[in-house]
N, CA, C and O atoms as a DFTB+ gen file, in Angstrom:
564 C
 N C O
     1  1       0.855      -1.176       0.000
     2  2       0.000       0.000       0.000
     3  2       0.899       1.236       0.000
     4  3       1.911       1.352       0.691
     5  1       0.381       2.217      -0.916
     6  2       1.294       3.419      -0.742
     7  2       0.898       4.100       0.024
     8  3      -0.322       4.190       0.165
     9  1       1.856       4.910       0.885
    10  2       1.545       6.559       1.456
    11  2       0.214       6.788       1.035
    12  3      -0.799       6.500       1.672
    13  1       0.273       7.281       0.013
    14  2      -1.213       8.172      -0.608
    15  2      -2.484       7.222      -0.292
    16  3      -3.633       7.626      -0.115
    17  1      -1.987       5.695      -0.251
    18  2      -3.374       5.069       0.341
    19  2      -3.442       5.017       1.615
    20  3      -4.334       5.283       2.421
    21  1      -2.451       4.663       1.697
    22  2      -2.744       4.730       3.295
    23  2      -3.632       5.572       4.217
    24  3      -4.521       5.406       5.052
    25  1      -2.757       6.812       3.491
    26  2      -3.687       8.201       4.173
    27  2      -4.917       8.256       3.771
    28  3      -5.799       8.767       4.462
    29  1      -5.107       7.781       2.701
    30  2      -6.610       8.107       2.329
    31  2      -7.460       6.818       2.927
    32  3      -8.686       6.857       3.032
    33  1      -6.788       5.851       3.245
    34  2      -7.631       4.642       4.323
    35  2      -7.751       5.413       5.737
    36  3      -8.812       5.479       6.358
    37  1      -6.446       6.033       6.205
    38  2      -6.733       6.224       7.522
    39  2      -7.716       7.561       7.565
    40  3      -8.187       7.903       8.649
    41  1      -8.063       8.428       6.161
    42  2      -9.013       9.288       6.461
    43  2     -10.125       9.084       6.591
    44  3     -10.866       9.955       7.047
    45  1     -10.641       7.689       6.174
    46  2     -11.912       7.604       5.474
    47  2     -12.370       6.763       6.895
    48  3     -13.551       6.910       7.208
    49  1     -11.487       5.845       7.828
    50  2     -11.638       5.035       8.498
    51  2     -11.958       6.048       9.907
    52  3     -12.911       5.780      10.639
    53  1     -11.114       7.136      10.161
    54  2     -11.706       8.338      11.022
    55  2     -12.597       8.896      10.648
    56  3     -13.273       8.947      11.676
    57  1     -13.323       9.541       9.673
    58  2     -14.464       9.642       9.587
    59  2     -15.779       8.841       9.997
    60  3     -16.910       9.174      10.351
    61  1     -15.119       7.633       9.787
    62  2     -16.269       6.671      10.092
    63  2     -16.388       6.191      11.547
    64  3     -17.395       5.664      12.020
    65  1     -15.224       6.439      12.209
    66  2     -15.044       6.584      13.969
    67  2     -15.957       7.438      14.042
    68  3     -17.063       7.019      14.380
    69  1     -15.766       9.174      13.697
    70  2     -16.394      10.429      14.173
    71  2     -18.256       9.740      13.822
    72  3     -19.060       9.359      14.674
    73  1     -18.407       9.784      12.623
    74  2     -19.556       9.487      12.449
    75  2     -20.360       8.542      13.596
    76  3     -21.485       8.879      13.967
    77  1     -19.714       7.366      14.116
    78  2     -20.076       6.410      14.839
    79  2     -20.297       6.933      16.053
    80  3     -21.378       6.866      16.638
    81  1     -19.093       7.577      16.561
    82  2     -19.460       8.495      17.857
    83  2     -20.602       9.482      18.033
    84  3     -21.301       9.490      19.046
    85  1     -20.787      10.409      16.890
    86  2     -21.322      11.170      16.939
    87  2     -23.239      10.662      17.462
    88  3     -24.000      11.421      18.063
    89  1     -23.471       9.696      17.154
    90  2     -24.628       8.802      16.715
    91  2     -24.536       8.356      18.616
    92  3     -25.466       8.506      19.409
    93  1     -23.477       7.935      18.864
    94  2     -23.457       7.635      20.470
    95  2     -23.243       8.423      21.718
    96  3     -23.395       7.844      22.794
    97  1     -22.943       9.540      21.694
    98  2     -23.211      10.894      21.886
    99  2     -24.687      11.125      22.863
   100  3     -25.707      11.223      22.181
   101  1     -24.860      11.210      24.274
   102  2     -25.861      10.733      25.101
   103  2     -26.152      12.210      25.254
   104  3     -25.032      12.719      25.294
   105  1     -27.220      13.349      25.380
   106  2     -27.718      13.904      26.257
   107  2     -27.339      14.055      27.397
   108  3     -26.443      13.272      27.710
   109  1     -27.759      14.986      28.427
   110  2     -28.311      14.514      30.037
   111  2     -29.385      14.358      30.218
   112  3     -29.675      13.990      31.357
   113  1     -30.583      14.561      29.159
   114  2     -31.392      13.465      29.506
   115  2     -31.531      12.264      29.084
   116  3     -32.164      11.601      29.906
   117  1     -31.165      11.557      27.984
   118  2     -30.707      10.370      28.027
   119  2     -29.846       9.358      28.999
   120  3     -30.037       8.182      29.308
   121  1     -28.837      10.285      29.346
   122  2     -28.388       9.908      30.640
   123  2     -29.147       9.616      32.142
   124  3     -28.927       8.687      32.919
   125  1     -29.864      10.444      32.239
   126  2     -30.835      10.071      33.100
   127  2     -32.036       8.950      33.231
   128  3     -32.534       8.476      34.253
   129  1     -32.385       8.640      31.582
   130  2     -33.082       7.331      31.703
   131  2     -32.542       6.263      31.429
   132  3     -33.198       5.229      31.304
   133  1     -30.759       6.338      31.231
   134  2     -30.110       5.538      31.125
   135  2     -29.493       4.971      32.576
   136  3     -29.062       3.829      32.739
   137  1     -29.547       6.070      33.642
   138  2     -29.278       5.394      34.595
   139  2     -29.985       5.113      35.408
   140  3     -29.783       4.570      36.494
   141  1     -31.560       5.737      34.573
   142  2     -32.721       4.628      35.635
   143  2     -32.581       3.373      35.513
   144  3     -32.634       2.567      36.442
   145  1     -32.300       2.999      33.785
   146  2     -32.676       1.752      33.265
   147  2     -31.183       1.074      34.242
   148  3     -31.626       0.321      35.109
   149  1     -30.326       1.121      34.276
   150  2     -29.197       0.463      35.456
   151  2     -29.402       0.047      36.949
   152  3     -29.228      -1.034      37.511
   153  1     -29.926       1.540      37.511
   154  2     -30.115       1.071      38.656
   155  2     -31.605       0.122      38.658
   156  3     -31.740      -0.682      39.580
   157  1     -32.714       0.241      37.601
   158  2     -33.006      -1.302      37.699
   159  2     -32.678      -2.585      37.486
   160  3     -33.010      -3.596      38.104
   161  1     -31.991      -2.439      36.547
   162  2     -31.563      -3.820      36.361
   163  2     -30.164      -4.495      37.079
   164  3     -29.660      -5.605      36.903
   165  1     -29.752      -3.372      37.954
   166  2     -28.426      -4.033      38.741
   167  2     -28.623      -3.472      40.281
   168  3     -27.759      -3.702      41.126
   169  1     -29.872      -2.685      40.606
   170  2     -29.854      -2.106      41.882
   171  2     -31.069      -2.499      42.258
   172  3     -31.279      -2.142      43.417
   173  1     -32.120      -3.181      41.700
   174  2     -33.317      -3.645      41.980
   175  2     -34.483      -1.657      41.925
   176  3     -35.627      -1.268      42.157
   177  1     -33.561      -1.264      41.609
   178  2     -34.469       0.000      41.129
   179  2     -33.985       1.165      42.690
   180  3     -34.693       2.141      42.943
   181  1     -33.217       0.958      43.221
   182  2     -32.848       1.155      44.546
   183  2     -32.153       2.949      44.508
   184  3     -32.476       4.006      45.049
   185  1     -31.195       2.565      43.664
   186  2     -30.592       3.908      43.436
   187  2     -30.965       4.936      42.348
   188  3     -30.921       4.872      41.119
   189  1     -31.361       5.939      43.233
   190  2     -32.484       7.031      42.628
   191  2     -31.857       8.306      42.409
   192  3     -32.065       9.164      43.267
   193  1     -30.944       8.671      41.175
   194  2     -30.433       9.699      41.192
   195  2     -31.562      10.846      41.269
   196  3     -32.731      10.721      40.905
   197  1     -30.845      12.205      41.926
   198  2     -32.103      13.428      41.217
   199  2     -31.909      14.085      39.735
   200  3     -32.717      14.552      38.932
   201  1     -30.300      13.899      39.714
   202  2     -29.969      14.603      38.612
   203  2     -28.874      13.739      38.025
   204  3     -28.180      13.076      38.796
   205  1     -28.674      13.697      36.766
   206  2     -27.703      12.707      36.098
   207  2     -26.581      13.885      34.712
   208  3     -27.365      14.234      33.829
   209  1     -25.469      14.318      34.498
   210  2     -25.220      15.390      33.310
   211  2     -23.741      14.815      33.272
   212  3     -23.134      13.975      33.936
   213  1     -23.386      15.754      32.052
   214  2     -22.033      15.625      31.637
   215  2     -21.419      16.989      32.219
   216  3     -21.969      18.056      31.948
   217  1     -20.468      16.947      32.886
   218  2     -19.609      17.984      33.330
   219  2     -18.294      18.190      32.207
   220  3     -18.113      17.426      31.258
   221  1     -17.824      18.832      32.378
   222  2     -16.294      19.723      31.811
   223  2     -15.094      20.065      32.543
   224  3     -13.947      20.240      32.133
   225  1     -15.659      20.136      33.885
   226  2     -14.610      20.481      35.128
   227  2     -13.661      19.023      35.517
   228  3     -12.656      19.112      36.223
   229  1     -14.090      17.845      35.013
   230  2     -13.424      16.697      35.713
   231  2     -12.633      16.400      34.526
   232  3     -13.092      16.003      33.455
   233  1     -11.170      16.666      34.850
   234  2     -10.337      15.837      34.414
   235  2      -9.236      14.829      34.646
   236  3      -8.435      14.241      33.920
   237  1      -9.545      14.861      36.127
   238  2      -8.667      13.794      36.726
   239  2      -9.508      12.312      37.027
   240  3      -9.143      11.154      37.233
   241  1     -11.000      13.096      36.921
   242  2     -12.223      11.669      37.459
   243  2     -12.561      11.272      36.550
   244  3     -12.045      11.983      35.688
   245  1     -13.350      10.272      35.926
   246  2     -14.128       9.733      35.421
   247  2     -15.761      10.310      35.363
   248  3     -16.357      10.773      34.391
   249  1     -16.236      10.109      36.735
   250  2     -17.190      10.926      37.169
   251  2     -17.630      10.780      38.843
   252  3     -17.314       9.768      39.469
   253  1     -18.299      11.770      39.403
   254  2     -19.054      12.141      40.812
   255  2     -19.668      11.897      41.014
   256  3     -20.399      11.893      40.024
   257  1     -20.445      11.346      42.315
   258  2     -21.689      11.591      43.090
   259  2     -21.722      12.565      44.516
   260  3     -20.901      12.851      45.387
   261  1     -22.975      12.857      44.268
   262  2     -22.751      13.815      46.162
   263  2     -24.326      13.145      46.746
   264  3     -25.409      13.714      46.602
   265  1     -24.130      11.946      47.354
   266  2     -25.042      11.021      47.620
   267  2     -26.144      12.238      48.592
   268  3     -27.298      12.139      48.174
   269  1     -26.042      13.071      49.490
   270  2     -26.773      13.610      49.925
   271  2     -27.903      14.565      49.048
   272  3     -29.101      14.732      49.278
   273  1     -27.052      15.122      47.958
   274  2     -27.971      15.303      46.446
   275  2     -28.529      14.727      45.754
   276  3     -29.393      15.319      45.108
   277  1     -28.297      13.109      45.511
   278  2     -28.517      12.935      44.492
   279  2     -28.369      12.825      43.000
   280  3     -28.903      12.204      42.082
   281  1     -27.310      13.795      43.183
   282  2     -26.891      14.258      41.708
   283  2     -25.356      13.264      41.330
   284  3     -24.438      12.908      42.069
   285  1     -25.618      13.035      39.785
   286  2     -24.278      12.197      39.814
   287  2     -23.482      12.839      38.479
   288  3     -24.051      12.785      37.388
   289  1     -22.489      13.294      38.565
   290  2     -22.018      13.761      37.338
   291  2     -20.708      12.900      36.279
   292  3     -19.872      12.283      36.939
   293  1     -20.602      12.877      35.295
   294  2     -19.765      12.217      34.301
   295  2     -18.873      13.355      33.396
   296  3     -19.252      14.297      32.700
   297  1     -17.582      12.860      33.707
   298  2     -16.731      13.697      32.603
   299  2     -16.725      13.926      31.165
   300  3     -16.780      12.978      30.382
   301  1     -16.656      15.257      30.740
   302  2     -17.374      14.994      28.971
   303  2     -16.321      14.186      28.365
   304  3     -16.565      13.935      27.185
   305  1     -15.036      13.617      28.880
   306  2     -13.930      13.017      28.565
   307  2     -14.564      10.953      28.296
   308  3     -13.913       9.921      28.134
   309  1     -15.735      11.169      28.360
   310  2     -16.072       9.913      28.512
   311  2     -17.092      10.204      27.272
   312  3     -17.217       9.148      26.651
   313  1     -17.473      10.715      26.982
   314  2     -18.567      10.747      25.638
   315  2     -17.640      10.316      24.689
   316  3     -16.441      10.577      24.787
   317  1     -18.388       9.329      23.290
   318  2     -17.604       8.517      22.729
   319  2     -17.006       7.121      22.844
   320  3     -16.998       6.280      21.945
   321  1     -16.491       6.984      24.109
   322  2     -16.030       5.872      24.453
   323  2     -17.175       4.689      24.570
   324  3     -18.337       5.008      24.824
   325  1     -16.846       3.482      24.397
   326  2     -17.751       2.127      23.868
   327  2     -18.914       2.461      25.554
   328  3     -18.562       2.679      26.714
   329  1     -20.316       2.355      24.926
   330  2     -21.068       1.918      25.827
   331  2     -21.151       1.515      27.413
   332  3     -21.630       2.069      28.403
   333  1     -20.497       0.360      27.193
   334  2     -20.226      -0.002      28.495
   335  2     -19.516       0.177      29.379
   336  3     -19.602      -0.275      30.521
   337  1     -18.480       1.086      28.782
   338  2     -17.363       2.093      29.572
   339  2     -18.360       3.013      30.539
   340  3     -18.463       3.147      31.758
   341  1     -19.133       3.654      29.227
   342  2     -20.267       4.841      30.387
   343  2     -20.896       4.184      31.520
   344  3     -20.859       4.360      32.738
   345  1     -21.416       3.464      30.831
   346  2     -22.413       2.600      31.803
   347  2     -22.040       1.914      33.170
   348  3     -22.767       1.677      34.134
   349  1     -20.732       1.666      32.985
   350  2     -19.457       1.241      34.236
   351  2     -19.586       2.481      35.274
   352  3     -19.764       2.534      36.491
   353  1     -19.448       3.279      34.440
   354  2     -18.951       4.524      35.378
   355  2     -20.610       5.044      35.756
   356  3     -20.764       5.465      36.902
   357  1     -21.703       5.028      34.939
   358  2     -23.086       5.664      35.787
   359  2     -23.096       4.042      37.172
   360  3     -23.125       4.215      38.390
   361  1     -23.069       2.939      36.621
   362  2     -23.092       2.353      37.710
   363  2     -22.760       2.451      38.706
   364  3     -23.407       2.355      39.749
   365  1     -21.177       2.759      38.464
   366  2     -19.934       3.351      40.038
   367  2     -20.402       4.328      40.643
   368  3     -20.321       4.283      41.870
   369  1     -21.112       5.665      39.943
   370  2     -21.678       6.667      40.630
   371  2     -23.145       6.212      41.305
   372  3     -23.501       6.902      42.260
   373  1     -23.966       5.193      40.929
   374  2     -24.927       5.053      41.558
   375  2     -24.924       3.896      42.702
   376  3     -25.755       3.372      43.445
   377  1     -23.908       3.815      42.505
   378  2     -23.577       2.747      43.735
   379  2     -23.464       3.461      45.184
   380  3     -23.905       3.271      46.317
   381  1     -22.655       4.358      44.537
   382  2     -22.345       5.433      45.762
   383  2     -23.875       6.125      46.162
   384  3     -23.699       6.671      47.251
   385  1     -24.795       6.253      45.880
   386  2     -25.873       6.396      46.211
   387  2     -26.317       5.706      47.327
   388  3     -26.923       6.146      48.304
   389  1     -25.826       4.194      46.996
   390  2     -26.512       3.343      47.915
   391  2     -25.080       2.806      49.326
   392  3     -25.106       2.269      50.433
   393  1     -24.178       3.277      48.541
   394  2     -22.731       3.012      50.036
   395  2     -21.521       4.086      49.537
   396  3     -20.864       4.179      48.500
   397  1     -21.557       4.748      50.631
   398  2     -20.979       5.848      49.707
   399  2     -19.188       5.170      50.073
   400  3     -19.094       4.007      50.467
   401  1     -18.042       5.942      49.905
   402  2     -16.472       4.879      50.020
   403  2     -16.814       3.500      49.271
   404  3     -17.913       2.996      49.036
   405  1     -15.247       2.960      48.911
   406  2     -14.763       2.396      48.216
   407  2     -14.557       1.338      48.981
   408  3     -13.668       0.617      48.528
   409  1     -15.251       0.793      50.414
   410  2     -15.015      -0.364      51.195
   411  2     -15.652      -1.889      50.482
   412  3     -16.156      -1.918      49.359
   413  1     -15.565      -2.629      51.029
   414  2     -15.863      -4.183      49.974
   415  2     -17.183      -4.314      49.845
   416  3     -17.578      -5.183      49.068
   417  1     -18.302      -3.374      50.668
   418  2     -19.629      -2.967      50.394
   419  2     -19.843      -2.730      49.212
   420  3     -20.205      -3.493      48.317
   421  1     -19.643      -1.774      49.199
   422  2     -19.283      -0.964      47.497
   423  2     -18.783      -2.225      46.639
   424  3     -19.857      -2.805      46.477
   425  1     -17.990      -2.869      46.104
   426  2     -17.335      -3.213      45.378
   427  2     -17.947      -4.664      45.134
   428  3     -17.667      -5.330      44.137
   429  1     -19.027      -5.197      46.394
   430  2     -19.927      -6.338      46.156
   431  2     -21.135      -6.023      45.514
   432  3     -21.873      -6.882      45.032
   433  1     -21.391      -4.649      45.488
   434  2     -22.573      -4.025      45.077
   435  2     -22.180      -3.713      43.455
   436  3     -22.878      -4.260      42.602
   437  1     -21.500      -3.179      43.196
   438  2     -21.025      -3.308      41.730
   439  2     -20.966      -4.138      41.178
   440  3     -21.288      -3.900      40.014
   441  1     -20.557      -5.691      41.445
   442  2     -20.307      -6.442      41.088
   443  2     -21.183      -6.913      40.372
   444  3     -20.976      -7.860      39.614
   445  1     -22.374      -6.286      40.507
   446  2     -23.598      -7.325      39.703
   447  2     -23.578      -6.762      38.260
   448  3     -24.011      -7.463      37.345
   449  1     -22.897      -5.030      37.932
   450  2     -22.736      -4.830      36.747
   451  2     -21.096      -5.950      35.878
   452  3     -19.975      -5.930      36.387
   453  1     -21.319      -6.479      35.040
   454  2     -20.804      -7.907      34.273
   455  2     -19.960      -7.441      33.965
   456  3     -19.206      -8.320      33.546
   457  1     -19.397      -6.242      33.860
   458  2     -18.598      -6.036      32.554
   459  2     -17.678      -4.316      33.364
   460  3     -17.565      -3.197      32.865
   461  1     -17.241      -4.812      34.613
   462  2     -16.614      -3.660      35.339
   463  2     -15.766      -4.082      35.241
   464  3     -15.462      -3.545      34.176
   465  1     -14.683      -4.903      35.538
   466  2     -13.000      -5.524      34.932
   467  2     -12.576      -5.240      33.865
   468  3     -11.526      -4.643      33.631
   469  1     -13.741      -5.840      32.739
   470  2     -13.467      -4.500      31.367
   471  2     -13.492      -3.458      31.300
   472  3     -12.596      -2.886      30.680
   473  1     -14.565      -2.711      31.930
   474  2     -14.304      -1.349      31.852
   475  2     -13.411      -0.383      32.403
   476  3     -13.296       0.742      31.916
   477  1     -12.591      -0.890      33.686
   478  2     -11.955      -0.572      34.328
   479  2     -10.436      -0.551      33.906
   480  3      -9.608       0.339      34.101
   481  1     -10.276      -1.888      33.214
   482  2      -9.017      -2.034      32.289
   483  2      -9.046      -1.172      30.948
   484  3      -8.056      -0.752      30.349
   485  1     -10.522      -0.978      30.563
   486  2     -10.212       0.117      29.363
   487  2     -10.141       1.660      30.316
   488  3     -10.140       2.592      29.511
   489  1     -10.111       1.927      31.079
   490  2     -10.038       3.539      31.413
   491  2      -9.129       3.140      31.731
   492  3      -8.364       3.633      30.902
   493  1      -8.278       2.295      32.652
   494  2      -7.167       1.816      32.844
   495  2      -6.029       2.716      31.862
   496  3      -5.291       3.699      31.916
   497  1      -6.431       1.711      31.019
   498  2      -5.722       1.615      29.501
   499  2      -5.637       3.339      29.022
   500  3      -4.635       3.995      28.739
   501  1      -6.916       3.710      29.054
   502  2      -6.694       5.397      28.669
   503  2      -5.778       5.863      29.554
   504  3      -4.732       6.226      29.015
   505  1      -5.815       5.955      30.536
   506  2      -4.935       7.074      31.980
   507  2      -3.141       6.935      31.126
   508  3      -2.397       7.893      30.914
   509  1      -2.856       5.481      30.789
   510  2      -1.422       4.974      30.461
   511  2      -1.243       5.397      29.443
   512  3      -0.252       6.061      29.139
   513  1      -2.801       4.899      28.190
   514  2      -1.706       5.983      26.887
   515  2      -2.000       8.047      27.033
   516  3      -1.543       8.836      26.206
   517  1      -2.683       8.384      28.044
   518  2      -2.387       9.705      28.322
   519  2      -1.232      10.452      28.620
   520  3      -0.959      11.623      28.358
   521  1      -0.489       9.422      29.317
   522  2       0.642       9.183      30.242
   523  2       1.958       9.631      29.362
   524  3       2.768      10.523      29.615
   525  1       1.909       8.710      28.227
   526  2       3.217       8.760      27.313
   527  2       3.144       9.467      26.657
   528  3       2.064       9.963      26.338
   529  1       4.805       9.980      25.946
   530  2       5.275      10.992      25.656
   531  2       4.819      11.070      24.190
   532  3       4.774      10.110      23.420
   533  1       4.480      12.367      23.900
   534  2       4.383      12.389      22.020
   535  2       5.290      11.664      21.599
   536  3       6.455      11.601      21.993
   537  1       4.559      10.853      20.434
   538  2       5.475      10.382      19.222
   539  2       6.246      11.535      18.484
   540  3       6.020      12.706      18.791
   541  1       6.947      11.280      17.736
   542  2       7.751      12.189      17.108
   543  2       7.199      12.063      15.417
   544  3       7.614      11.114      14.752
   545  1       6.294      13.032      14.822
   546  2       5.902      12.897      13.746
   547  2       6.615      11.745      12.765
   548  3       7.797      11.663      13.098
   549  1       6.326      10.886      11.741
   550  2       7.155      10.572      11.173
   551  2       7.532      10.973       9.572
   552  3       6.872      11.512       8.684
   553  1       8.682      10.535       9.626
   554  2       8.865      11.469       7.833
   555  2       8.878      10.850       6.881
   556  3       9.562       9.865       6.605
   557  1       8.088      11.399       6.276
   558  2       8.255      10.482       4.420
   559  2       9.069      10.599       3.899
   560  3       9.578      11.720       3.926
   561  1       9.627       9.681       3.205
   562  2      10.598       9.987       2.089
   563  2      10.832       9.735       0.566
   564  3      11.826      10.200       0.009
């Protein structure tokens, strides 16, 4: 494959990322009946956010709860990313609803969402390639 295809594969193949994302791209109110539909099906309907949104201010978290509110917030650093990544993280925040700390309470209570080891290893995975140093453009010749 030449250069010139290449680039024109890797343009056409990002477009079709953006496009895909764009389509997965949640609201805050979608978010909100997305984390009704969770805390029923993994909280027995238990954890009752008041308010569910995407914030801008978190860039060291994933996302918040302030269990005495109610309110649970998600980093816009997470829009895009596969489904069940979000859904990991509205779970983690609505857990804290129901035990707030990170004691083995918490972490038996999560457990009923299937797919937190994955998700955890993919944000994992983001924090590490955040981590490393720019590549150094490369040059054609």
């Amino acid at each position: 494959m030449s250069k010139a295809e290449e680039q024109r594969w890797v343009s056409v193949m990002l477009d079709k990322l953006a496009a895909q994302e764009g389509r997965r791209r949640l609201g805050d109110a979608e978010l909100v009946e997305r984390a009704e539909r969770l805390s029923a099906q993994y909280f027995d309907g238990r954890a009752r956010p008041s308010s569910v949104r995407w914030v801008t201010n978190q860039n060291t978290r994933w996302g918040s709860c302030t269990p005495a509110e109610g309110s649970i917030r998600l980093s816009h650093r997470l829009q895009g990313m596969p489904e069940y990544v979000v859904d990991y993280v509205l779970c983690h925040e609505l857990a804290h609803l129901l035990v707030p700390g990170h004691g083995p309470d918490f972490w038996r209570l999560l457990e009923a969402y299937p797919r937190t080891e994955r998700a955890r290893g993919y944000l994992e995975g983001v924090v590490a390639a955040e981590r490393l140093p720019p590549q150094p453009a490369v040059q054609e010749e």
